[in-house]
Structure formats: C-alpha cells, structure tokens
C-alpha positions in Angstrom: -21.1 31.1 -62.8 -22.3 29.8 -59.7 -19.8 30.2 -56.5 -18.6 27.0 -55.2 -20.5 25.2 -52.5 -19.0 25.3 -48.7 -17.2 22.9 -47.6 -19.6 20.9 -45.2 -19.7 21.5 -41.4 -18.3 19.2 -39.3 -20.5 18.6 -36.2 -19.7 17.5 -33.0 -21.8 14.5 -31.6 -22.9 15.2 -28.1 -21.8 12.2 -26.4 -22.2 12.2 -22.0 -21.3 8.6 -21.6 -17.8 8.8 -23.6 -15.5 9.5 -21.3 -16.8 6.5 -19.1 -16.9 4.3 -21.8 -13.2 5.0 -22.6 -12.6 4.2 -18.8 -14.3 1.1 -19.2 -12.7 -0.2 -22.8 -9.6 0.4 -21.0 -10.7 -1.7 -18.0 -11.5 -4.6 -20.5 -8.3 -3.9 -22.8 -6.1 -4.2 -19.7 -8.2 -7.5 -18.9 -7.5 -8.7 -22.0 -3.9 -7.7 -23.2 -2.4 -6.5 -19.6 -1.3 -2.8 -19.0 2.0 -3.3 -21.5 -1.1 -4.2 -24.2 -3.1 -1.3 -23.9 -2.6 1.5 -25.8 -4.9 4.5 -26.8 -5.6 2.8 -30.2 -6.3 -0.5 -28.5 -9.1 1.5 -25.9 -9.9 4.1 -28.4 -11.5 0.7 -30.8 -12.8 -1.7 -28.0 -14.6 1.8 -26.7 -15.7 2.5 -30.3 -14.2 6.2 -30.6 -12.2 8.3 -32.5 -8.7 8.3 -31.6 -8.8 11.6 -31.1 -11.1 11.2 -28.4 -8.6 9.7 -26.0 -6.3 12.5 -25.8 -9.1 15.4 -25.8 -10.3 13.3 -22.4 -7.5 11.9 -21.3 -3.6 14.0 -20.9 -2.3 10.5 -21.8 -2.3 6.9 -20.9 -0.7 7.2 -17.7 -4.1 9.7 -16.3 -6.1 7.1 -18.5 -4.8 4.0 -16.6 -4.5 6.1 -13.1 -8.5 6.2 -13.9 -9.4 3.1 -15.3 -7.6 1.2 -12.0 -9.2 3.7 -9.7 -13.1 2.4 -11.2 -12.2 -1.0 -10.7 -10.6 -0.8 -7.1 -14.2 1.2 -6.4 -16.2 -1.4 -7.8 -14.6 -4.3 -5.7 -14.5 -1.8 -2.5 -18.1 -1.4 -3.0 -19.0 -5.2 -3.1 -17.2 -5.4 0.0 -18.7 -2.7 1.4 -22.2 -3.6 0.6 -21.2 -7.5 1.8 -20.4 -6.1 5.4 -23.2 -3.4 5.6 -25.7 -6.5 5.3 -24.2 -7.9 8.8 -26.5 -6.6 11.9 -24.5 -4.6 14.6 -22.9 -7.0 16.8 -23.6 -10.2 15.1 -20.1 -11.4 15.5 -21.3 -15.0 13.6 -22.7 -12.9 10.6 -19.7 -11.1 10.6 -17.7 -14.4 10.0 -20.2 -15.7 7.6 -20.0 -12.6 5.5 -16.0 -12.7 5.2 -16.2 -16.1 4.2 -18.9 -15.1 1.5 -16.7 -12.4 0.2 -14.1 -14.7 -0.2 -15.6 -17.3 -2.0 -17.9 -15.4 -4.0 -16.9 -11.7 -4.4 -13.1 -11.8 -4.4 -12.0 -12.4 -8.2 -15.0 -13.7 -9.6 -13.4 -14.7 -12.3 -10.0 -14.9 -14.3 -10.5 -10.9 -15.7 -10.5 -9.7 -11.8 -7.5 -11.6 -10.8 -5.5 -10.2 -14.1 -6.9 -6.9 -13.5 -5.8 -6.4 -9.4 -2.5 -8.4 -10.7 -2.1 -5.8 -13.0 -2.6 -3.0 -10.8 -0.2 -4.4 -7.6 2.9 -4.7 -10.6 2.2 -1.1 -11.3 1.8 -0.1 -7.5 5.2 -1.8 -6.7 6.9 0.2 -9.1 4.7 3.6 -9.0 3.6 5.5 -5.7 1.1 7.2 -8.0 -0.9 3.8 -8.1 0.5 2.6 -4.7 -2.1 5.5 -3.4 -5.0 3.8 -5.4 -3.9 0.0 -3.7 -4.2 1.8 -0.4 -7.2 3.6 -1.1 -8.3 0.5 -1.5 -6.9 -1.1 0.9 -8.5 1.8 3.7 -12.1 1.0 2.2 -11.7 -3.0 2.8 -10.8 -2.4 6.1 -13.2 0.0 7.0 -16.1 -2.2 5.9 -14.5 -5.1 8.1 -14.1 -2.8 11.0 -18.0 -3.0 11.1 -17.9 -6.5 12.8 -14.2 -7.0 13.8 -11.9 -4.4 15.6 -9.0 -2.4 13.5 -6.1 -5.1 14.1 -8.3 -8.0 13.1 -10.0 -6.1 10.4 -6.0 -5.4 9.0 -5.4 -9.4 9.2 -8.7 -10.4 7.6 -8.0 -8.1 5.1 -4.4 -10.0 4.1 -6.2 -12.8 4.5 -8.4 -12.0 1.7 -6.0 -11.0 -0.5 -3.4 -13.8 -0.1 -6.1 -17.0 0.2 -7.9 -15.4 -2.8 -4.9 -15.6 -4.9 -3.3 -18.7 -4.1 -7.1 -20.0 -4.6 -7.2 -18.4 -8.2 -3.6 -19.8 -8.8 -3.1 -23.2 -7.3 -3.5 -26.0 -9.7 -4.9 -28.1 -6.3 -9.0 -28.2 -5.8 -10.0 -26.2 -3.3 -12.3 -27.0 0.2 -14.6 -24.1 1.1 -13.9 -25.5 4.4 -10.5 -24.2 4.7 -11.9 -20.9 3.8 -14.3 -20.3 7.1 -11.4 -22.4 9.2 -8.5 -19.8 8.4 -11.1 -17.0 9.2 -12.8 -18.5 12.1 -9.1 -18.8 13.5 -8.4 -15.4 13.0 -11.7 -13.8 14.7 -11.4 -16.2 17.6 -11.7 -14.1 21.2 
C-alpha cells in the first residue's frame, strides 16, 4: 500500500506592488461609492486581492482610509507644488498666472477629485485624525504659494482655491475664466 500523497503546499506569491494597489482600489472605491461605500471587500475586489490581504496590510479600514486620503492629498500637493516651482523667482505676473492655472486646470480635474477632497473634509470635520491630513495639506499649498506671494496672501490664495474651485465644480451657472484671474489679481494686488 502506497502512503497517501501530501497535501499540496500552499505558496505565497511575492507581490511588492500590493499594498499600493490596495491604497489605490480604495482611492477609486471611495471615488466611486463614497467612504460609507467602501469596505475591505469592496477594495479587496476593485484591487484584485484576497480578502485576506487587506487585514494582513492594513490593522483595519480606519489605517486603510487614513492612507488612501493621505496619497491623494500628496498627489494634489504635488501638482501644486510643481505648478509654483515652474514660476522664476520674483516674477510676481508668473506668480498670478500660475494660480490662475492651478485653478482652472489642476484643482478637481474632474468629478472623482471633487468627491474624493469632499469626502475627506466630512471625515476631517468629524475626526482630528484626518483633520491632520487636511492640514498637512493645507501647509504644502501654502508653502508652494509662499514662493511668489508672502505668508498672509499665500493663506488667502489658498481659501481662494478651495472655495472658487468648489462653487465652480457645483454651480449649475457657466463659468468665465475671467472671474478666475479677477478674484486673484485682486487678492495679490500691492
């Protein structure tokens, strides 16, 4: 009699990029289905993992979320960032121009940003935990506006953004780019 065969050997697939890839299902989930949508199963699928996955990388959805909002407020910080760091020293008109850019081109650049920072300031005004991530953020816009404007107009411009952005996304009324580099140019005015 032949002894029975072992049971086969599970093996564990070397996989680098999963962890990110969970962050960025989850980015997308959220996106999709808003924070009270996502769930590990929901992220686990759109990130094509095992369920199991999420909690061997994650200590549960709160640390998942906490992450997954911290990559996206980085990603927007960086196009601002990288917006301003184009502007020469002391080219106060460049300066201007590059706001208004950032407004009209890099500030919800479409409908999944605007859900995605909504989603993120209901969560701040509830939770200091992601309060600190809105003003992380919040630090890192300013900073890159403090290249061409001083501290207390960087602070405005920076409200500006925010608040014409949103009522830009949100207002059933047509826009005029115009009004855009007029509400700016009055702020930086000497």
């Amino acid at each position: 009699m032949t002894p029975p065969a072992a049971p086969p050997t599970r093996t564990r697939r070397y996989d680098p990029r999963r962890r990110d890839r969970i962050i960025d299902a989850c980015i997308e989930v959220i996106a999709a289905h808003g924070v009270d949508g996502t769930s590990h199963r929901r992220v686990a699928t759109a990130a094509g993992v095992p369920l199991g996955s999420m909690t061997y990388h994650f200590s549960g959805r709160d640390q998942l979320l906490r992450e997954a909002f911290a990559r996206f407020a980085d990603t927007v910080a960086d196009r601002m960032t990288a917006r301003m760091e184009q502007v020469p020293p002391g080219d106060h008109e460049a300066g201007i121009r590059a706001v208004v850019d950032s407004i009209l081109l890099d500030v919800f650049p479409d409908p999944r940003e605007l859900v995605l920072t909504h989603e993120l300031y209901t969560l701040a005004a509830h939770d200091p935990a992601y309060r600190t991530l809105t003003n992380a953020w919040m630090r890192r816009s300013r900073a890159a506006l403090e290249r061409c404007f001083d501290p207390t107009t960087a602070r405005i411009l920076d409200a500006l953004i925010e608040g014409i952005t949103i009522h830009r996304a949100l207002d059933n009324q047509p826009h005029d780019d115009a009004d855009v580099e007029l509400a700016v140019r009055r702020i930086v005015q000497p």
